[in-house]
N, C-alpha and C positions, 0 to 999 in steps of 0.2 A: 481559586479559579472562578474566574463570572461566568455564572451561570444565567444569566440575563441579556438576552439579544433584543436589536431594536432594529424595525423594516419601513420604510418610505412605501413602498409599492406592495401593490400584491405578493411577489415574490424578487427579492431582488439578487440576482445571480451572476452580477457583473464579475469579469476576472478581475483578480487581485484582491476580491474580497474576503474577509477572515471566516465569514458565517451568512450566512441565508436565513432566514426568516416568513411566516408565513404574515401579513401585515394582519389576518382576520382569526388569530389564535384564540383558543378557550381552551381552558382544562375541561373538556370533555371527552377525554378518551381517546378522541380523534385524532388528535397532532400527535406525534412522540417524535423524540431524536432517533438520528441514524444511527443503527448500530455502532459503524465505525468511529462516530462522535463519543460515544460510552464507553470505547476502547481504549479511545487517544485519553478522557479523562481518567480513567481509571489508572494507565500507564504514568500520568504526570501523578498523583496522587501517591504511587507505590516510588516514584523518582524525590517525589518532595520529604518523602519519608526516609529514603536511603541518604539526605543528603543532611538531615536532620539529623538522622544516627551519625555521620559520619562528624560533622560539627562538632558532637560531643566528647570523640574519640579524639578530637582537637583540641576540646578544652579542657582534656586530661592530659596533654601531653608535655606541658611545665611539670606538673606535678610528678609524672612520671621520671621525668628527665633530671629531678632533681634525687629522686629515688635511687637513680643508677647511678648520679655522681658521688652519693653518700654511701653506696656499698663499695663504689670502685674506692672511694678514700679509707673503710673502715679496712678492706682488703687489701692494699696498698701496704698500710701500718701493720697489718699483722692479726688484725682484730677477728679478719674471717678467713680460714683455711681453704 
């Protein structure tokens, strides 16, 4: 996620834009983000994560699938009751 916004004006607040910006920012205490911004980042952050996990349980899924067609074959033959 960019966490870096960039502002033309003072404030620029036009519709259809993704972010607003104060043009005269300092890390002095005084600026912060919107709550609701901290929320939206946090929820993509916890989503990037579930999709991470899930990828993985993807890239186990040959391996797995090979698993079940070597029990189905040993079971087949007789091998497992």
């Amino acid at each position: 996620m960019i966490d870096e916004v960039k502002g033309k004006e003072e404030y620029d607040t036009l519709p259809g834009k993704r972010f607003f910006t104060c043009a005269n920012y300092e890390a002095d205490g005084l600026h912060f983000r919107q709550p609701w911004v901290i929320g939206v980042q946090e929820q993509v952050e916890w989503l990037t994560k579930r999709v991470e996990a899930a990828e993985e349980v993807i890239k186990l899924m040959p391996s797995l699938k090979h698993e079940i067609q070597t029990l189905e074959a040993k079971s087949d033959s007789g091998l497992i009751a």
